[in-house]
N, C-alpha and C positions, 0 to 999 in steps of 0.2 A: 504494500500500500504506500503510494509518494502524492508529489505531486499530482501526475498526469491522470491519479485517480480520483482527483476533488470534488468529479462529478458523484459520485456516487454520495456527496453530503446531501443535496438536495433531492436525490432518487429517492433514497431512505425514507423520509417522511412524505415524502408522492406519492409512494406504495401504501405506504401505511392509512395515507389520506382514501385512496381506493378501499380498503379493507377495511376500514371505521367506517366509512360512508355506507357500504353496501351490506354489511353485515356486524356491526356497533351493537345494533341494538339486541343483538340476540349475541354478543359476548359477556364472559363474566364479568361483572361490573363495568357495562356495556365497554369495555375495551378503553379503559382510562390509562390502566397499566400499560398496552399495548403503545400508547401516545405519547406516555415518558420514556419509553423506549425505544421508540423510532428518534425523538430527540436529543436522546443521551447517546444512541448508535452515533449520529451524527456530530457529537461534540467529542466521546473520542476516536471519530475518524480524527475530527480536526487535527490532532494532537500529530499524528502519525503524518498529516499532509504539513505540518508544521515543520517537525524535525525532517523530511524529506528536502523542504524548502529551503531552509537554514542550509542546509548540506552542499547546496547548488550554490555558486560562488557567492559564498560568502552572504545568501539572502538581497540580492541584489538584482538579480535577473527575470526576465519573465518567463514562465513555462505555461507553453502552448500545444494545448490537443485539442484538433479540430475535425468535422466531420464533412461529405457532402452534403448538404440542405436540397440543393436543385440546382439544375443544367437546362438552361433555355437558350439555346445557341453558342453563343459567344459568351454569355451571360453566364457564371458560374456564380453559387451563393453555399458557403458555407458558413454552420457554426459551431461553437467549441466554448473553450475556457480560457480563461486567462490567470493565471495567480500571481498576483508580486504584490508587495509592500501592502499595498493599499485591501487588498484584498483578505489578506492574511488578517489584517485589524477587523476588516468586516466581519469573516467568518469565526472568529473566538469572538466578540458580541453575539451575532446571532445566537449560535450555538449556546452559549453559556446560559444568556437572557431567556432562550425560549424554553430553556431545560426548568430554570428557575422558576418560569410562567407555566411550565404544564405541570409540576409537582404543585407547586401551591392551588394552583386549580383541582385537586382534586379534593383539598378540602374547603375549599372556596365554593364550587359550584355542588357542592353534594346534597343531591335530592332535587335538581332542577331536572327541569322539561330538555328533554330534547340532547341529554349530557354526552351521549356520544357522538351526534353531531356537532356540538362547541369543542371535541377533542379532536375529531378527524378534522372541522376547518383551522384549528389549529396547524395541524401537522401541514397540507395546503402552504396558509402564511407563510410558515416559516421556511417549506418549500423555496414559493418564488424568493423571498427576497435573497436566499440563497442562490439561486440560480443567476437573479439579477447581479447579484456581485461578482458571478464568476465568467461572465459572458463576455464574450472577445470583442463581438460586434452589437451594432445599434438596433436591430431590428429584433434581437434575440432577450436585449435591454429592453425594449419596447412590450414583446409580449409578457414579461416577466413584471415590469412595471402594470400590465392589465390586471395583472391577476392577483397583484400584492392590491389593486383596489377593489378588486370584486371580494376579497377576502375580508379587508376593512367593512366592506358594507355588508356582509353579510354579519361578521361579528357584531356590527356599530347596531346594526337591525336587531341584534338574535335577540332581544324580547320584544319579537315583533307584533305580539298583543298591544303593547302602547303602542301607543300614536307617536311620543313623543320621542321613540327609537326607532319608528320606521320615519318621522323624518329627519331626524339627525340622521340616518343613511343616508336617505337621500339626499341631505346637504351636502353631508361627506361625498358623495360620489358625483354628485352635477357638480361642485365646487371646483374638485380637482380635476372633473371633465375638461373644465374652462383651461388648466394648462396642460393638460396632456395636449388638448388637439393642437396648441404650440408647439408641442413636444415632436410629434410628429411632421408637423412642417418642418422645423430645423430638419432632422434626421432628414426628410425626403431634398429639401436644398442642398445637407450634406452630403449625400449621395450622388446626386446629381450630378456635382461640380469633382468631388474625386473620383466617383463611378465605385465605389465600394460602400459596404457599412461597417468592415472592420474598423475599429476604437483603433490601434495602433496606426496603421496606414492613413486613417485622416489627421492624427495628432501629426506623422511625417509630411505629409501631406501641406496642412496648414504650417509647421515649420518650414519648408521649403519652399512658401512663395505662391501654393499652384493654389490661392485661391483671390479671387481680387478683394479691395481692404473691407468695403461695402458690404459686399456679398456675404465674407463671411461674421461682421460686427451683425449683418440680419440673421444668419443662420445660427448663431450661437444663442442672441436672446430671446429667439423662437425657442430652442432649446432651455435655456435660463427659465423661460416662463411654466415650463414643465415642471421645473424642481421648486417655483414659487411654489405652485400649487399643492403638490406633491410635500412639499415643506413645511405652508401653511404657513408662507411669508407673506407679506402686507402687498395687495391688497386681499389673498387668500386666506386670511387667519382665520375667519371666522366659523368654517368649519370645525375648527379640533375641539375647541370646549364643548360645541353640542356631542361632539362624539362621546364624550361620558355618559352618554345613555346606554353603551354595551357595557357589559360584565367586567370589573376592575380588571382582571388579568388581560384583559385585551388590550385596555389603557396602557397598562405597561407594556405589551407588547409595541402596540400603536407608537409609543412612543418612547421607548427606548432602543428598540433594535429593529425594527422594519418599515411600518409606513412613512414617516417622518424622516428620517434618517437615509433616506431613496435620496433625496433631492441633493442633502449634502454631498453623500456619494458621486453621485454623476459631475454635479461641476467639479470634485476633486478628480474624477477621471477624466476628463477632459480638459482641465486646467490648462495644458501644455497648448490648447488649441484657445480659451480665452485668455491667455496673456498676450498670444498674437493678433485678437482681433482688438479692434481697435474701441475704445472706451468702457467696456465688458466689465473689467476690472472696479473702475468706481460705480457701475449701476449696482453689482455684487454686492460693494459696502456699503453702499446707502442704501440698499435692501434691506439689509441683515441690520445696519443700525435703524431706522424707522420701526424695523419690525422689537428690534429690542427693548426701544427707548417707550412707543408705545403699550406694548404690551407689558411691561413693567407696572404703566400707571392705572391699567384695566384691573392687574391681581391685586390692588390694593384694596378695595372695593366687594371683592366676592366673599361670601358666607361660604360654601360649596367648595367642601376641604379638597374636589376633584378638579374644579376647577381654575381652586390657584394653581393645584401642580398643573393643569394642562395651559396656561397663557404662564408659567416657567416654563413649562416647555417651547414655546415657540420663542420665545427671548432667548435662551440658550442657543436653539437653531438660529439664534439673530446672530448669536457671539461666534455660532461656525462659520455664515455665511461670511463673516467682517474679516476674519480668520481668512478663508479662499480667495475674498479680493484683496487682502492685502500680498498675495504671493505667498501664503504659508499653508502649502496641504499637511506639513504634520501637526501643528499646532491645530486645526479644525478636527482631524482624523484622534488629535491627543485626547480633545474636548468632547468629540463626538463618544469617545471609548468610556473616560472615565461619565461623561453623564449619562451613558448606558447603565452603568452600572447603580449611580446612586439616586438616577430617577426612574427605574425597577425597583427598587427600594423602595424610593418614599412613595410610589402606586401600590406597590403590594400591601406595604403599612397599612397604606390609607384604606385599602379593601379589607386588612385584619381589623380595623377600627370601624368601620363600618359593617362586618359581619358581627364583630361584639355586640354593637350598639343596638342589632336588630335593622339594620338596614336604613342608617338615621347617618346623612354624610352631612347636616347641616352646625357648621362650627359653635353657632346661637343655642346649640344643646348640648354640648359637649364643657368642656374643663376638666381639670384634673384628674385624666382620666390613663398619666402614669403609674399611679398606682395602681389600677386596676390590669394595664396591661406594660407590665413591666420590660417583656421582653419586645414588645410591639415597640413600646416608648422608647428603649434606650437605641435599639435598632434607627426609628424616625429620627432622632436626634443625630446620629452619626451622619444619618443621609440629607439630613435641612442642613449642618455644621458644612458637609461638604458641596453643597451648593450655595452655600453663601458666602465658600470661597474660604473656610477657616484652616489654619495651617497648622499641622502639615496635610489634611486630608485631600485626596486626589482635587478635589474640584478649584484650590489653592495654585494648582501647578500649573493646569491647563488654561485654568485666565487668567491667571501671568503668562502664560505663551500669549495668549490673545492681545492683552494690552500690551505688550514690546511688537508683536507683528503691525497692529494699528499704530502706533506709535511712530516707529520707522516706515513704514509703508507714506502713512498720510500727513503725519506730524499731531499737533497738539489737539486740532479741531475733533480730529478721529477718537484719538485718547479720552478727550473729556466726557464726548458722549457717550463712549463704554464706558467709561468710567461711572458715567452717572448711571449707568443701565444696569452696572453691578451694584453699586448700591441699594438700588429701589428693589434687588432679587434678593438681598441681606435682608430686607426690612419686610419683605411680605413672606419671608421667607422665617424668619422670628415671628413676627406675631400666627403666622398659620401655625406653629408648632407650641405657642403660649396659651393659646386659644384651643387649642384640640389636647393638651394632655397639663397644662401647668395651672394653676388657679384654684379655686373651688369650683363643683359641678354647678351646669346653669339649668341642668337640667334634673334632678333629683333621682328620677322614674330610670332615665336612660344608665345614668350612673351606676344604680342598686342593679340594674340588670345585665349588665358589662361583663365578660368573660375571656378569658384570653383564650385563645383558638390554641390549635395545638399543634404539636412540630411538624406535622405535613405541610403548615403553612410557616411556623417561626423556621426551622434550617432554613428555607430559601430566602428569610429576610436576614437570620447570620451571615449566612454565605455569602452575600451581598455587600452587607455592610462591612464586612472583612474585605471584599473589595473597592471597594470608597475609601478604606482606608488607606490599603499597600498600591493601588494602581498608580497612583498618582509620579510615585519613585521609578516608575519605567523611562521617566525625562533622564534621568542620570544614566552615564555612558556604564557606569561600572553597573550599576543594575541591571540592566542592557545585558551585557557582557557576560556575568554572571547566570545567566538563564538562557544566552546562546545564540544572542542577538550580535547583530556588527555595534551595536552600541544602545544608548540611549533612543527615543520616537526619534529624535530631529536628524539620527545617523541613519535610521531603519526609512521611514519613510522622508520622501523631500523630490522640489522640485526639479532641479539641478544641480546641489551639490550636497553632500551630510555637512551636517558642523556638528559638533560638543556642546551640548546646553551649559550654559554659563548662568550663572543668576546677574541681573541684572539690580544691582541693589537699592536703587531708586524705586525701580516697578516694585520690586519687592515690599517696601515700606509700604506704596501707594493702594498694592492691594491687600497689604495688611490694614491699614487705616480705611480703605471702604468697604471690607468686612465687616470690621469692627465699628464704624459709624453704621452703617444699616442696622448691626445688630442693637450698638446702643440706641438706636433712635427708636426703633422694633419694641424693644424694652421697655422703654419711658412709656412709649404711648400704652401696653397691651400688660404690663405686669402687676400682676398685687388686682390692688381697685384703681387703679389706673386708667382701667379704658374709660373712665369719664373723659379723659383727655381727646379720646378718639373721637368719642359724642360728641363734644361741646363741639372739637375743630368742624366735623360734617355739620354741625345744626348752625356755626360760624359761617359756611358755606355752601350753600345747600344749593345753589345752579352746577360748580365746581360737584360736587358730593353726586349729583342725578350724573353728571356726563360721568362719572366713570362708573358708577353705580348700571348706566345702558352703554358702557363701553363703545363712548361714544358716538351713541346711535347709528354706527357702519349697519346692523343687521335691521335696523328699520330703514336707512340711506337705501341698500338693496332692497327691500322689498318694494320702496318705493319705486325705485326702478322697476323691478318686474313688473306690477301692477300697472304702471303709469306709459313706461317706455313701450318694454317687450311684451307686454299684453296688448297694448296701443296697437302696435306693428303688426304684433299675429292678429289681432282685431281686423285691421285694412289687407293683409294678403290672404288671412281667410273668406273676407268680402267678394277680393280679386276671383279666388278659386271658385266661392261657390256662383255667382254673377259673372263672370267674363269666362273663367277654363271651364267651369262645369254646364251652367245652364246655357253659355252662348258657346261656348266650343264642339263641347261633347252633345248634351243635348240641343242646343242649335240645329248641331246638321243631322242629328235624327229627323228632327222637326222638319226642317229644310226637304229631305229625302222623303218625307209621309204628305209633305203640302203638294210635292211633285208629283209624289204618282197619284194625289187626289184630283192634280187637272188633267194631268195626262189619262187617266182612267175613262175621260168625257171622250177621246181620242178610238176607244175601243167599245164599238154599242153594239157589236152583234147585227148589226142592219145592213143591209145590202146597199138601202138606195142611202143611207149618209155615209158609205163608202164612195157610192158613185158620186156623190154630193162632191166629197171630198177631193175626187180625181177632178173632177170640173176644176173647182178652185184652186186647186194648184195648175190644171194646163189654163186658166187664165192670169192665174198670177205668170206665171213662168214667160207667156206672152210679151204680159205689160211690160214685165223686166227687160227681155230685149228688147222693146220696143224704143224704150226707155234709155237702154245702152248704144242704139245705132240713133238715136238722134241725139 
């Protein structure tokens, strides 16, 4: 087992996905065991395609097996794999995260409706995004990318009795329709102009000139606009918070290792092709910052302990994308790894704390609800500490890569707006954690009935938080080195050259001091009896307090749209169709052809003498005519 057998990670649970779909419900405990199993198969292949790869100079090269796909002339289409650096990072995420999401699912989901199909689209999931990351070419990207959304929506759906989960699917999947079909234009431009969909050959391709400067600055953010959506970058965001209508462990899947984390992916593959086109770069980080800086001021606002962690998550993805345009795919890929790890974590929490509570994720009932769930607690705590950037935990190291790549990349204007976007992640990221376990309970009833679930679900959140802890130290070359790597992330993976992670002892301060300002500020307002202070400032502000409270009304802006705009439109082309194409086009010339043969019909009487009638007037017409033409 090496490299050139990586395929067999995503086969694994495709099978598996066949075999739970078709016969789940009639396996022992409809086939849940079979679902950690297909995923665990695949996490230690990983291991084995790992040390294969290390082995091959020195982790540095790409290994390629590829197959025929189709022969149409001249026209040859194949696809395969690809594994280097980048990829290697994906598949120990996936792998590890979804291993974590199927064991806790089983005592998370135990005693629901339909529990072996939430296990087979499970395996599915984790499938594509596996295959998406190991695929050479873009059209292999593409189908991979369909199915990693057809699986979100089926999960985002699966209690598709409410309403309000079948249409957060449906937001989720028309939303990210809107960049896929970008997605697919780029790819078909890209195409075009090199005549291939291999991922390498256009990255050559676009390095060496053969595309014009134009052509390819459109084909890239046609492409760029896929990973917005797919991202759940601004103006896409609004998708991911309804998506908390599926089953927590989906959450965390959704967004620590497969749907979300597509987008980052792709522009870090392709990277070598947006540096070449021309302005790619800063739309990237003004992507990634808008989407940060906003979404920051959205989680301040929320009750709905799912929905802070889902708007950090797409601030996070705001801190990879700023990460890709500033020129740094390992610092994004560093960021993207360890917040895999510690926002699996604090979703899986937040589903232990909401399975205790009875099914109650509203923070206005919760408090002091550490002591009742001890191992839930100190777990959350590791996983908020390392998203708020506290040191030395992994989320400490990877934005400080962030802020030196923005930094150097753009200069100070870049810096400050991460900077600020860190901050406001410290402070809703304290008080979500002051408010769900520190305090006295606000809710009495909920508290006396609080229990702490049991290690089918706590291992996967130790597991976790042991990696929130130690991931972080993979930036050091000797850590690197020690477990068999060419060095430190910034040696293993990188644009054009490795370097040695150096601490940069200014960032270092800076993001020590706006950890620790979020946190203190987090504190003041939300600790003891303190949240009077929170009160007073919203009833101080109460225009300010509604706009983030309706997160700035974008999802009433849209609706207005559709109602007003796109209902408009379809309104007048459905007029068109049924009025001009259908009753004058189509039935027109029915009409037309039934009027016809109703005069013509007069033409045909069965009578002899208005035959001969007829002959008459035509040889006296006929007559007249030449009579008519010779003079």
């Amino acid at each position: 087992m090496g490299a050139e057998q990586a395929w067999l990670l995503p086969a694994v649970p495709a099978g598996f996905f066949i075999l739970l779909a078709l016969f789940g419900r009639y396996l022992p405990r409809q086939g849940d065991v079979l679902g950690v199993l297909a995923i665990g198969t695949s996490f230690v292949l990983f291991f084995f395609v790992l040390a294969d790869y290390l082995g091959i100079g020195e982790g540095t090269d790409t290994v390629l097996k590829s197959w025929a796909w189709s022969d149409i002339g001249d026209f040859s289409l194949r696809f395969g794999i690809a594994v280097d650096p980048i990829t290697i990072v994906m598949l120990g995420v996936v792998t590890s995260v979804a291993l974590m999401v199927n064991i806790f699912s089983i005592g998370y989901m135990k005693g629901e409706a339909r529990y072996y199909w939430f296990f087979a689209v499970l395996q599915l999931f984790a499938a594509s995004m596996l295959l998406l990351v190991l695929a050479d070419n873009l059209l292999l990207v593409y189908v991979s990318w369909e199915l990693v959304g057809v699986c979100s929506f089926l999960l985002i759906g699966f209690y598709w009795e409410k309403r309000s989960a079948t249409e957060a699917a449906k937001k989720a999947f028309i939303t990210t329709r809107i960049g896929d079909v970008g997605l697919l234009i780029g790819i078909i431009l890209l195409w075009r102009e090199a005549g291939t969909f291999n991922i390498q050959e256009i990255i050559h391709a676009a390095e060496n000139g053969e595309f014009s400067s134009t052509y390819l600055t459109v084909s890239m953010l046609f492409v760029f606009l896929g990973a917005m959506g797919k991202s759940a970058q601004f103006p896409f965001h609004v998708w991911l918070p309804d998506a908390m209508e599926g089953p927590t462990p989906v959450s965390a899947l959704i967004h620590a290792a497969t749907m979300v984390v597509a987008g980052v992916y792709l522009v870090a593959r392709l990277l070598p092709v947006y540096e070449v086109a021309d302005h790619t770069m800063i739309v990237i980080t003004l992507v990634g910052l808008i989407t940060a800086v906003l979404t920051g001021f959205m989680a301040f606002a929320q009750t709905d302990i799912k929905k802070v962690l889902a708007y950090s998550t797409v601030g996070q993805l705001g801190f990879m994308f700023i990460a890709l345009g500033s020129g740094e795919p390992a610092a994004a890929m560093f960021h993207l790894m360890t917040h895999a790890f510690f926002k699996a974590l604090l979703f899986l929490g937040s589903g232990s704390v909401i399975l205790a509570t009875h099914h109650n994720q509203d923070m206005e009932k919760m408090g002091g609800l550490w002591k009742k769930l001890p191992v839930t607690g100190t777990t959350f705590l590791i996983g908020s500490a390392a998203l708020a950037g506290v040191v030395p935990l992994a989320g400490f190291w990877s934005k400080d890569e962030i802020l030196n790549a923005a930094n150097t990349e753009w200069g100070a204007w870049a810096l400050v707006l991460t900077a600020a976007a860190a901050v406001m992640t410290a402070f809703y990221t304290t008080r979500l954690f002051i408010r769900t376990f520190m305090g006295t309970p606000r809710d009495r009833h909920v508290y006396d009935h609080t229990e702490e679930p049991g290690w089918v679900m706590g291992g996967p959140l130790v597991f976790l938080a042991f990696l929130a802890v130690v991931s972080g130290f993979l930036v050091f070359s000797g850590v690197g080195s020690a477990l068999g790597f060419p060095g430190g992330v910034t040696e293993f993976v990188y644009l054009h050259h490795p370097h040695e992670y150096s601490i940069n002892w200014g960032l270092a301060a800076l993001s020590l001091g706006i950890s620790g300002a979020g946190i203190a500020i987090g504190a003041w307002m939300y600790w003891g009896n303190s949240l009077a202070r929170s009160t007073k400032l919203a009833d101080s502000y109460p225009a300010a307090y509604r706009l983030l409270v309706n997160k700035f009304y974008f999802d009433e802006a849209y609706q207005w749209g559709i109602d007003r705009v796109v209902l408009g439109f379809s309104y007048i082309v459905s007029w068109f169709d049924r009025n001009v194409v259908n009753n004058t086009g189509v039935d027109g010339s029915g009409e037309a052809t039934v009027y016809g043969g109703f005069v013509l019909k007069f033409l045909q009487t069965g009578r002899l003498p208005n035959y001969a009638m007829g002959i008459a007037l035509g040889v006296v017409g006929l007559a007249f005519a030449g009579i008519m033409v010779r003079g």
